[in-house]
C-alpha positions as CSV (number, residue, x, y, z in Angstrom):
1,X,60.8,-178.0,-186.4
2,X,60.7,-181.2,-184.6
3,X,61.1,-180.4,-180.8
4,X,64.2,-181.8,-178.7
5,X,63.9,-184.5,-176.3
6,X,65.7,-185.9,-173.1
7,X,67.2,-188.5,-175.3
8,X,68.3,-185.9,-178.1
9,X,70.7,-183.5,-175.4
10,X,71.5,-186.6,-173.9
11,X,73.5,-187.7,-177.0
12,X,74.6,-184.5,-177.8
13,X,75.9,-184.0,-174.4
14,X,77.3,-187.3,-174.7
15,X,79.2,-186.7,-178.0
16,X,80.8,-183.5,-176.5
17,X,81.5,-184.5,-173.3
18,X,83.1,-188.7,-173.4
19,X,83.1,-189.8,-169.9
20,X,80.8,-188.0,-168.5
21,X,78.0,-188.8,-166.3
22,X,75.2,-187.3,-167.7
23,X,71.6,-185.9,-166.5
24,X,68.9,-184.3,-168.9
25,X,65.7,-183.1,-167.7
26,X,62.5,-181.8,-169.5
27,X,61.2,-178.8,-167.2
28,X,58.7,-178.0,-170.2
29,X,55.6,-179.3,-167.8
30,X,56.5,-176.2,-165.9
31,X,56.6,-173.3,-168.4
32,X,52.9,-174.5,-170.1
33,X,51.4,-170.5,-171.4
34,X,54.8,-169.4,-170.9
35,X,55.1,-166.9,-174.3
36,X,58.7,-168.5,-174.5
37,X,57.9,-172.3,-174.5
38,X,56.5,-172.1,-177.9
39,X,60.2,-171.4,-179.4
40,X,62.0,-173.9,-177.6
41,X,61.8,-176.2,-174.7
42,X,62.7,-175.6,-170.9
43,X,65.5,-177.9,-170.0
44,X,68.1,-178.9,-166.7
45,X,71.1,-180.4,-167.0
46,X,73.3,-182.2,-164.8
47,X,77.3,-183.4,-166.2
48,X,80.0,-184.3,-164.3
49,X,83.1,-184.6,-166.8
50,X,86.7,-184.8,-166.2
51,X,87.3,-182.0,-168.5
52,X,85.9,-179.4,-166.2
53,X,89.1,-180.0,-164.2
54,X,90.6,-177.0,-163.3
55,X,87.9,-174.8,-165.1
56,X,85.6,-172.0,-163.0
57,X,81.9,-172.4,-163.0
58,X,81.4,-169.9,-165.9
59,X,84.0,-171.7,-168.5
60,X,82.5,-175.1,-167.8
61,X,79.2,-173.5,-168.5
62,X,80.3,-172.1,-171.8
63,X,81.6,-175.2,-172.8
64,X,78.0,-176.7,-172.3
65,X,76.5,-173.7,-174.2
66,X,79.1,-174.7,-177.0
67,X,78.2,-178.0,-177.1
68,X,74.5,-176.6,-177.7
69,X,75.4,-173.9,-179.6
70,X,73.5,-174.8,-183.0
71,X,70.5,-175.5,-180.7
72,X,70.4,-171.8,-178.3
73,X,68.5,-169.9,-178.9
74,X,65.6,-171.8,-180.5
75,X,65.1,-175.3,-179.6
76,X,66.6,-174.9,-176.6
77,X,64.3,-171.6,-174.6
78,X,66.0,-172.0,-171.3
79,X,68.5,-174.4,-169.5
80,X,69.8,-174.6,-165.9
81,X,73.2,-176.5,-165.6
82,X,74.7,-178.2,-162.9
83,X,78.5,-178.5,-164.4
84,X,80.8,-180.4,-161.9
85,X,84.0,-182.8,-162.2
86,X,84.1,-186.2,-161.0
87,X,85.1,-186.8,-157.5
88,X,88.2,-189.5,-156.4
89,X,87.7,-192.7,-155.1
């Protein structure tokens, strides 16, 4: 199984989230003999999206993990997320 890059939850990110600011990083550097990091890769993730409006730090998050959901567990080990919504002018 090919392993996922920056640019790969970038676009999925992207696809789920139209808008948004987006932010991937790879945190795999950091888990090197980690028993885990052979299953997946270690990731962070920072998007800002207007449709977390109105939505409590946990649903945003599960929208995020459904937007990943084909890729957790598996090619996605761990990810941190940073969820927030856009702020006015």
């Amino acid at each position: 199984m090919k392993a996922l890059s920056v640019e790969d939850l970038t676009a999925r990110l992207g696809g789920a989230f139209p808008y948004a600011e987006i932010e991937v990083f790879d945190d795999g550097h950091l888990h090197i003999g980690h028993p885990g990091a052979k299953s997946g890769g270690h990731f962070r993730v920072r998007v800002v999206a207007p449709a977390f409006a109105g939505l409590t730090t946990l649903a945003r998050h599960r929208l995020v993990y459904h937007a990943l959901g084909d890729w957790l567990p598996g090619r996605i080990h761990a990810i941190a997320i940073e969820a927030q919504t856009p702020v006015g002018p």
